[in-house]
N, C-alpha and C positions, 0 to 999 in steps of 0.2 A: 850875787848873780854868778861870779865865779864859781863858786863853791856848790850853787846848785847845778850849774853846766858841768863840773865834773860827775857829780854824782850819778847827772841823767847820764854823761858817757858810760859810764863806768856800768849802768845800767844795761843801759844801748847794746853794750858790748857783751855783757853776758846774757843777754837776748840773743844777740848774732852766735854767740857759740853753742846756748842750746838751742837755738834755729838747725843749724847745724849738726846739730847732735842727733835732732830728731828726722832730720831729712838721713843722716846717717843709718840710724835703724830703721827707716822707712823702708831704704834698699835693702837694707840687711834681711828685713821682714819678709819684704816681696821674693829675694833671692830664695831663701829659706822657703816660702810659701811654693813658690814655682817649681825648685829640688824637688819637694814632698808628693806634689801633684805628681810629676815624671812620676816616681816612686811607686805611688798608688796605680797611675796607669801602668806601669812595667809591672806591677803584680798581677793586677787586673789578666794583663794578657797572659803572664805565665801560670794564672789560674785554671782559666782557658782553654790553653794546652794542656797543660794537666790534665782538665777534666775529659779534655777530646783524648787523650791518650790514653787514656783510662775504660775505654771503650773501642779506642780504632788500635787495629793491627798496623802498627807502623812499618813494614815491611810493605802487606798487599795494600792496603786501607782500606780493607775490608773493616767492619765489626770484628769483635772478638767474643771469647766465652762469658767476660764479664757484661758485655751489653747483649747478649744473645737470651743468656736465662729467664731474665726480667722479662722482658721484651716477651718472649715468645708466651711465658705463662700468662701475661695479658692477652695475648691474643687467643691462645688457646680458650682463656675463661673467654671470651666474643663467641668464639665458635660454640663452644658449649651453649651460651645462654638464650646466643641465636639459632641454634642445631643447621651451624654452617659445617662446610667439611673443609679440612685441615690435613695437609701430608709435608712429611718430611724429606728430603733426600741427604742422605751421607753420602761423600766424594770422595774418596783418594786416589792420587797420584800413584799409579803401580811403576815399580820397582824405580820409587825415586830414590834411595841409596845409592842406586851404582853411579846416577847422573851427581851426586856429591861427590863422591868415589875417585868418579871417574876425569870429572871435567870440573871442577873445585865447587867452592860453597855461591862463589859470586852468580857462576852458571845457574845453580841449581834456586837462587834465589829469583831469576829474570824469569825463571818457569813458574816458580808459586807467582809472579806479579802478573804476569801474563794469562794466565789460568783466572787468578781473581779477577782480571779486569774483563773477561769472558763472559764468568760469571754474572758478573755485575751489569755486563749489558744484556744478557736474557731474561736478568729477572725482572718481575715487575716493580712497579714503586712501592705496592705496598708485603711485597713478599719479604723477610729477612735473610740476607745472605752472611755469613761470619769464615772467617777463620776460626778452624775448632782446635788446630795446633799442630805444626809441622806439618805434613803435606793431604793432608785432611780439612774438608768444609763443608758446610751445612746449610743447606736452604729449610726454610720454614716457608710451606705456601698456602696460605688462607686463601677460603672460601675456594679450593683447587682439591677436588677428587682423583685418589690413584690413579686413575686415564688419562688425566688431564696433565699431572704428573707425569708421566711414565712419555709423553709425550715432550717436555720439557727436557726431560734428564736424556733421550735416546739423540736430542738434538745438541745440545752439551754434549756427550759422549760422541758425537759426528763430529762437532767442530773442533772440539779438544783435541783427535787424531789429525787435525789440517793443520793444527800449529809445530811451526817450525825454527829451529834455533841452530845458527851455522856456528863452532869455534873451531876453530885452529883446520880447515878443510873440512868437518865432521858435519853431517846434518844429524841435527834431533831431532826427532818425535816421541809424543810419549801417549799414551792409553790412560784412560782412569777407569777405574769398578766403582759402582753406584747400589746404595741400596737404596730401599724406598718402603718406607711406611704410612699409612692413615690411620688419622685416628677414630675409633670407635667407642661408640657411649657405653660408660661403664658404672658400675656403683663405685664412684670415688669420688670426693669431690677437694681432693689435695693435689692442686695445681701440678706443683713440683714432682709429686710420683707421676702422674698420669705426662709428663712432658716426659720424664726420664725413660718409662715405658716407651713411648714412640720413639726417641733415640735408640735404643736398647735393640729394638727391634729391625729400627734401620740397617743397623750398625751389624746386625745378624744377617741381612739381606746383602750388604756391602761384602762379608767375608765369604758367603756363601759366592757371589759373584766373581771374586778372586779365585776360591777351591775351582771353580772352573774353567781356569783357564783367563780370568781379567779380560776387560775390557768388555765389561758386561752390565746390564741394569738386570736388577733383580728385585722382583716385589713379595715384601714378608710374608703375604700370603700366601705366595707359590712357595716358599720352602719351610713354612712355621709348623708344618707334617712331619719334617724331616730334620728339626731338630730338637 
């Protein structure tokens, strides 16, 4: 009986330490397991971000060029297939250099956010607004004819001249020139040209708007004569 009672001790015993062992790697496991989740969640988000950054102008948070292109060529094919109308307006900031120039870059960045966030309140939900890069932006407006347009963009170009920015004793204001295109039915059926075309043309409308003097809206059909 002795001799069995050690043995079950002995037993016993190395029961209780692989009891032990394994309540040991139990936590071990779960600590491990819990780390790994974090992990996956912390990537999770910085995916996320990523993929939002990858699309938003971190500056205005506006859109950018790379969420603009796609985006817009599906819409254009809508318009097309529905023979809805479609117009673009290009924007830039006139003689935003010298406010870099003049009153640093931080200045000059409260104007691009303040401008986008203008932007962003006139347009519709389902219009596209972008950062197109440096002091340049772009509306895309479906199911919106040049009139209807050109009505948009003279209100923008009112409100843009009300905004004001004080440093150092100084009031700013600034102007922007606008061009504005629609698009019209063509024999093409390549997305990407016939979008570039309506930029293109914009963008023809936007510089003719500046030769005159800025702070102007201009529609590429009143100057596509005249270049």
């Amino acid at each position: 009986h002795e001799r069995s009672l050690i043995i079950f001790c002995n037993f016993l015993a190395q029961l209780i330490v692989n009891n032990r062992f394994i309540r040991k790697m139990e936590q071990l496991v779960h600590e491990r397991t819990s780390l790994l989740e974090r992990s996956l969640y912390e990537a999770q988000l910085l995916k996320v971000r990523y993929e939002t950054l990858a699309v938003i102008d971190e500056l205005t948070e506006l859109h950018n060029r790379r969420f603009f292109f796609p985006e817009s060529r599906a819409v254009l094919a809508r318009a097309i297939r529905y023979k809805e109308d479609l117009s673009v307006l290009l924007l830039d900031i006139d003689r935003f250099k010298s406010i870099n120039d003049r009153y640093g870059h931080a200045v000059g960045d409260e104007v691009l956010k303040d401008v986008a966030a203008l932007l962003k309140a006139e347009a519709r939900e389902a219009d596209i607004v972008a950062r197109f890069g440096g002091e340049e932006f772009v509306l895309l407006l479906p199911m919106t004819n040049i009139d209807g347009a050109l009505i948009l963009a003279e209100r923008v170009r009112q409100k843009v001249k009300k905004l004001n920015w004080q440093v150092d004793e100084h009031d700013i204001s600034i102007t922007v020139s606008i061009g504005m295109s629609e698009f019209q039915p063509q024999d093409n059926d390549n997305m990407s040209e016939m979008l570039d075309e309506l930029l293109k043309q914009a963008d023809t409308a936007m510089y003719y708007s500046k030769q005159q003097g800025r702070d102007q809206v201009t529609r590429y059909v009143d100057v596509a004569c005249r270049v």
